[in-house]
C-alpha positions as CSV (number, residue, x, y, z in Angstrom):
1,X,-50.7,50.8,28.6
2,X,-50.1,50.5,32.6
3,X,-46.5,51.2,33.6
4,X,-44.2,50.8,36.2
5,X,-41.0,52.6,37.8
6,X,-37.3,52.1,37.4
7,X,-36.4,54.6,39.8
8,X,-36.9,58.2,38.4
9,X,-37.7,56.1,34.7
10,X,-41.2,55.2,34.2
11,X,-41.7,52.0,32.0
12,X,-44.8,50.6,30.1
13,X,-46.0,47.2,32.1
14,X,-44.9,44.9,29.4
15,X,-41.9,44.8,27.9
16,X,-39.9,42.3,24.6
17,X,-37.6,40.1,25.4
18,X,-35.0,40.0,22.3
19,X,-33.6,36.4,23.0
20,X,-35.6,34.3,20.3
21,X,-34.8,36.3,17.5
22,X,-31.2,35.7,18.0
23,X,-30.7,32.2,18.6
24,X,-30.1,28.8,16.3
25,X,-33.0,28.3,13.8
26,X,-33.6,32.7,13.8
27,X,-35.3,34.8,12.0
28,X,-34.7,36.8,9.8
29,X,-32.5,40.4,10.5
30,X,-35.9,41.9,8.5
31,X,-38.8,39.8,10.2
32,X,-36.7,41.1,13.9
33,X,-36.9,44.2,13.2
34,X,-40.5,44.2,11.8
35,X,-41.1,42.4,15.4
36,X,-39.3,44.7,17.3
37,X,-40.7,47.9,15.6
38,X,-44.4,46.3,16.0
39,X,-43.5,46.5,19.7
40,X,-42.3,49.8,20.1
41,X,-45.4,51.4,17.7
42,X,-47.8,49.1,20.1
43,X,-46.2,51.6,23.0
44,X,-43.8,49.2,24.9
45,X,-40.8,51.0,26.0
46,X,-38.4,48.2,27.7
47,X,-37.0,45.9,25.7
48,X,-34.5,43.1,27.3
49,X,-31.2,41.7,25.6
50,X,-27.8,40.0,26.8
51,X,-24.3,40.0,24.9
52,X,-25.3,36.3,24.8
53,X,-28.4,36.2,22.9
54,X,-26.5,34.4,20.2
55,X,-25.5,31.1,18.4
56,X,-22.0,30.7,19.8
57,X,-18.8,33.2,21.2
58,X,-18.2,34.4,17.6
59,X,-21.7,35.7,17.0
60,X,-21.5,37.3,20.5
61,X,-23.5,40.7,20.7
62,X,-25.9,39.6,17.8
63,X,-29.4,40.7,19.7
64,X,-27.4,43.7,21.1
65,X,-27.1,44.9,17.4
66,X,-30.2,43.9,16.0
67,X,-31.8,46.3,18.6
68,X,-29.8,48.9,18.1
69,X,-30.2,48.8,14.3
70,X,-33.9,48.7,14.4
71,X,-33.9,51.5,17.0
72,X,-32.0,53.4,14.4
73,X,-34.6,52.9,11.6
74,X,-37.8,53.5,14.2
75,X,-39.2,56.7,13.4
76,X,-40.6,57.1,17.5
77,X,-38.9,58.9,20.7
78,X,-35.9,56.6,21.3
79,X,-35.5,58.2,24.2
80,X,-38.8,56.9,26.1
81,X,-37.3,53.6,25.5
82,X,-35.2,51.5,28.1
83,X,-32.8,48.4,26.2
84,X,-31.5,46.8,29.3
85,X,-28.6,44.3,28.9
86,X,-26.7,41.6,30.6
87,X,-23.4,40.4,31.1
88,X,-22.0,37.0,32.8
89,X,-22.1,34.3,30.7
90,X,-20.6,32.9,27.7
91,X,-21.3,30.8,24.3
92,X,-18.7,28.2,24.0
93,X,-19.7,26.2,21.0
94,X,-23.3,27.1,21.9
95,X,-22.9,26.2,25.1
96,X,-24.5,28.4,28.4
97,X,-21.7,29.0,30.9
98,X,-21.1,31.3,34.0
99,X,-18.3,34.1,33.7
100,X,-19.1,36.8,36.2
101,X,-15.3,37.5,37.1
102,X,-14.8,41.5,37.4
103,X,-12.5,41.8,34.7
104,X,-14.7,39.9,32.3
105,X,-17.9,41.6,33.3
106,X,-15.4,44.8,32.3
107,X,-15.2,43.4,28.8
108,X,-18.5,42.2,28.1
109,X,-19.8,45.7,29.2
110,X,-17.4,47.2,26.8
111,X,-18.1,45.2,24.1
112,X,-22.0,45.7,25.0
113,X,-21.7,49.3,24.8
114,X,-19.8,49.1,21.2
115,X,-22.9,46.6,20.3
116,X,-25.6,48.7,21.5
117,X,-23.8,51.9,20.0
118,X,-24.4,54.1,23.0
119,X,-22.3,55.6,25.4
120,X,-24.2,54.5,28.8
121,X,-26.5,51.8,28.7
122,X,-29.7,52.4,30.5
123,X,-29.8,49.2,32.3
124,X,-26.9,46.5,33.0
125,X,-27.9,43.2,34.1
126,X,-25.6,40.1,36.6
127,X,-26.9,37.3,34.2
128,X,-26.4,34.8,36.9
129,X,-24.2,34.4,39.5
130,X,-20.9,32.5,38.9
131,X,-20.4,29.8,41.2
132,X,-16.7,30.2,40.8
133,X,-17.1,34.2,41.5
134,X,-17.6,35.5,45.0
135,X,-21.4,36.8,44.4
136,X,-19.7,40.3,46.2
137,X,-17.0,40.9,43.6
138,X,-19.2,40.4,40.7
139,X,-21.6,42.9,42.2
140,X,-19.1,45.5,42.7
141,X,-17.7,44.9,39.0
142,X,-21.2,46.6,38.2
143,X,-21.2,49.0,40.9
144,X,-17.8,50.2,39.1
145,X,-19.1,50.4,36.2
146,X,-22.0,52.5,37.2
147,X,-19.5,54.6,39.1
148,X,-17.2,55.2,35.9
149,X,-20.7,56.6,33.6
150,X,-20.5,53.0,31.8
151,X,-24.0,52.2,33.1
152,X,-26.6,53.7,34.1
153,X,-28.7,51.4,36.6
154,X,-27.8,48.1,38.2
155,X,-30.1,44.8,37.7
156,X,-29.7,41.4,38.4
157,X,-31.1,37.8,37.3
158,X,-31.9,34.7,38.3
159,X,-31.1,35.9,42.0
160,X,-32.3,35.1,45.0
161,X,-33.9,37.3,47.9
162,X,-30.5,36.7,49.9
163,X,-28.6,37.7,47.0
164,X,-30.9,40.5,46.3
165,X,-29.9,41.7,50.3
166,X,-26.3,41.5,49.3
167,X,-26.0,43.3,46.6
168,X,-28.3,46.8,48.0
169,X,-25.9,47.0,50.1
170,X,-23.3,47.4,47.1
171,X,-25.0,49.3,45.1
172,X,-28.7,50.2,44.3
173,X,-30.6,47.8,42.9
174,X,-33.1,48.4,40.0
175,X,-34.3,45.4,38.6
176,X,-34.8,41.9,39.4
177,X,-35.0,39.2,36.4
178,X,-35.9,35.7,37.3
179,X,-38.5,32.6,35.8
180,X,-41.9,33.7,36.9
181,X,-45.4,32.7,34.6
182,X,-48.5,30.8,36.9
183,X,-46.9,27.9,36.8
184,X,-43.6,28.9,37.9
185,X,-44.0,31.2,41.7
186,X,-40.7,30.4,43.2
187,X,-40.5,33.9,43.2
188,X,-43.8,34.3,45.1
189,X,-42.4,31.2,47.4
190,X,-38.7,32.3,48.2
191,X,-39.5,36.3,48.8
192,X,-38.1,37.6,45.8
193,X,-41.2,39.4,44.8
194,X,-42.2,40.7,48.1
195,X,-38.7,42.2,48.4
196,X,-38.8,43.6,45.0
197,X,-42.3,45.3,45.9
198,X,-40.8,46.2,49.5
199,X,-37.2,48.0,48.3
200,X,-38.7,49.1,44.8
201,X,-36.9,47.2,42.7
202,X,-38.6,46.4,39.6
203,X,-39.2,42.2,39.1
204,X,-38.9,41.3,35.4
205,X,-40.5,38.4,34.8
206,X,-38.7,36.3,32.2
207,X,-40.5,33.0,30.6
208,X,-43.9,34.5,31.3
209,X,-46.1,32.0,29.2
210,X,-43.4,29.0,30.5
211,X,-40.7,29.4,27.6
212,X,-39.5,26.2,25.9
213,X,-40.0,23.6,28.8
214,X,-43.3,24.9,30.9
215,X,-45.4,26.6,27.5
216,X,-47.6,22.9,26.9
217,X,-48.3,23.3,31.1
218,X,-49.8,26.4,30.3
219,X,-51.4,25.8,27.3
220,X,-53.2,22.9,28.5
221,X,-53.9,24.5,31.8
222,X,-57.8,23.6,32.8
223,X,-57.8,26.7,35.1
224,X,-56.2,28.9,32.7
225,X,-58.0,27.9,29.6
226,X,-61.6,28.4,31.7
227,X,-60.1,32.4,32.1
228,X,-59.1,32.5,28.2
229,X,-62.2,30.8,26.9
230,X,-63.9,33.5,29.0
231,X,-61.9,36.5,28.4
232,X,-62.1,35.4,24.2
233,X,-58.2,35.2,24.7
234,X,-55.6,33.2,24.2
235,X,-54.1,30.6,27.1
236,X,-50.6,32.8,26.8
237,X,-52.5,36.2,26.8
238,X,-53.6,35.0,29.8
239,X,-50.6,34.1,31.3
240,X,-49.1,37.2,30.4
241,X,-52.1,39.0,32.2
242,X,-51.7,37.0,35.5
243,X,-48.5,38.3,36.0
244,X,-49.3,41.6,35.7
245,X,-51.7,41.7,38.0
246,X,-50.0,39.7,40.5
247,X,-47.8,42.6,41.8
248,X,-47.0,46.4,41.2
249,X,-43.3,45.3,40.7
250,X,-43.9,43.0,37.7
251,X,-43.3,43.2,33.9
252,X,-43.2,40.8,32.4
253,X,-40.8,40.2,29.2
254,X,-42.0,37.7,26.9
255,X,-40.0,36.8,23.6
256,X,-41.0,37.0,20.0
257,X,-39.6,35.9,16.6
258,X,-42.8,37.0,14.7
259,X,-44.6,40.4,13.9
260,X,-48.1,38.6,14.3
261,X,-46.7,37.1,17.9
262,X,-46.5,40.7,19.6
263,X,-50.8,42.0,18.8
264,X,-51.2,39.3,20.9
265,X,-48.6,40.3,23.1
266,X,-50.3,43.9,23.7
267,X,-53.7,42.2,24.1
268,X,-52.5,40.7,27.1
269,X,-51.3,44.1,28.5
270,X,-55.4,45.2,28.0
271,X,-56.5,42.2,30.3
272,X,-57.3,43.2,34.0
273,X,-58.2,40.3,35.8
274,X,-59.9,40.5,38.2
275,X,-59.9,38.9,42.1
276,X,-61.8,35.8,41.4
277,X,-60.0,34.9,38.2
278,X,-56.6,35.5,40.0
279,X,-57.9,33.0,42.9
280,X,-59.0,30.4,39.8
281,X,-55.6,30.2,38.2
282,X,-54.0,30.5,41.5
C-alpha cells in the first residue's frame, strides 16, 4: 500500500476511521474488532478515534477502548501503527457540542490516555474550534501537552487555512482533519490542502465516500459511476481512490462497522487513477 509522512512517522495512504462502530444503533464489541483487526492484517497503520465517539457523556471514551482492546488481541507490530485521537467536544444527552477550554482539553487528554491505555498518544487532535474559546488558547492547551510528554504530535480538524497559519506558529502542526470526498472540495477551494502539501502537514480526509448526508450524491454520481463501471469497482471505492490521488498530503479515513466493509476499503487503496479519470470526476 502507498504511504504518506507524519513527520519522521511514515503511514500507509489509507487509514479507519473508528467513529461508526461506536455510536447509537453499534455493532457489536466482537464484529469491531473483527473490523478493526481486518484493517490492520490488510496493512493500514493509522487508525482515527475521538473521546467522543460515543452514545452520550457517560459512555465517553467508548471507541478509545475498543481500539485499544483489539490492538491488545492483534497478533501484528503495534508499534507500526499510529491511533490518533481528538479532544474538544462533548456528548450531552447525545448531543455534539464545542468545549475546547484549556483546562478541559487537559481532562479529556487525561482521560484519553487512561482510554487508550498508553502513556503518550501518538497523535492528539483540536476537534473543532470552540467559538466561545480564543482559537490561540486552545492551541496552546495542546502545545502543553506536547511539551509535558502527554502527546506526541499536534493535529487539528475541521480548521481552516487561517487557522492552520495560527496555530504553526504555536506549535508544529502534523495533521489536518476536515470533510473532503469529490463532492465535497472546500478544502481544494479555501487552501487548506495546498497549505497542507506546502508546510507538510498531513490532510486527513474525513467523510471520504460523503458520510451520512453526501453518500446517495456519490453513489448516484454519473461521472463517478462511468469510472467504477470501468474500473469493475464500486462508486465508494472510487471515491476513496480520487482522494488519494488528488494530493501527496491526503489519507483518507473512511469508517466501517462491518468486516466485509474494509476488502472494499483496501481495493480502493489499489486504484491509481489516472489523469483523464481525475479530469472526468472533477
Amino acid at each position: 500500500m502507498r504511504t504518506r509522512r507524519v513527520g519522521e512517522l511514515e503511514v500507509t495512504a489509507l487509514g479507519l476511521g473508528g467513529m461508526p462502530m461506536s455510536l447509537s444503533g453499534r455493532p457489536s464489541e466482537a464484529q469491531s474488532i473483527a473490523v478493526i483487526h481486518a484493517a490492520l492484517d490488510g496493512g493500514v497503520t493509522l487508525i482515527d478515534t475521538a473521546d467522543v465517539y460515543c452514545i452520550d457523556d457517560a459512555d465517553l471514551g467508548h471507541n478509545e477502548r475498543l481500539i485499544a482492546k483489539a490492538l491488545a488481541s492483534w497478533r501484528g507490530d503495534r508499534s507500526k501503527v499510529l491511533v490518533a485521537t481528538k479532544g474538544g467536544l462533548r456528548r450531552p444527552r447525545g448531543a455534539w457540542t464545542s468545549d475546547a477550554r484549556p483546562e478541559r482539553l487537559r481532562e479529556a487528554c487525561e482521560a484519553s490516555l487512561r482510554a487508550l491505555g498508553v502513556d503518550r498518544i501518538g497523535l492528539y487532535q483540536l476537534h473543532a474550534p470552540d467559538p466561545e474559546v480564543p482559537f490561540a488558547e486552545s492551541v496552546g492547551a495542546l502545545a502543553k501537552l506536547r511539551e509535558a510528554g502527554k502527546i506526541e504530535r499536534v493535529g487539528l480538524s475541521n480548521v481552516s487555512a487561517a487557522q492552520l497559519s495560527e496555530a504553526r506558529k504555536i506549535v508544529p502542526i502534523a495533521s489536518v482533519q476536515n470533510r473532503c470526498h469529490p463532492r465535497d472540495r472546500r478544502s481544494f477551494d479555501n487552501g487548506v490542502v495546498s497549505a497542507c502539501e506546502r508546510d507538510g502537514v498531513l490532510f486527513l480526509a474525513y467523510s471520504p465516500v460523503g458520510g451520512g448526508r453526501d453518500r446517495t450524491r456519490i453513489q448516484t454520481d454519473p461521472a463517478i459511476a462511468k469510472v467504477a463501471k470501468a474500473r469493475g469497482a464500486s462508486a465508494e471505492e472510487i471515491a476513496i481512490a480520487w482522494c488519494i490521488a488528488k494530493s501527496p498530503a491526503i489519507v483518507p479515513i473512511p469508517g466501517a462497522s462491518k468486516p466485509t466493509s474494509i476488502a472494499s476499503i483496501l481495493r480502493s487503496a489499489e486504484i491509481e487513477l489516472d489523469a483523464s479519470e481525475l479530469a472526468a470526476i472533477g
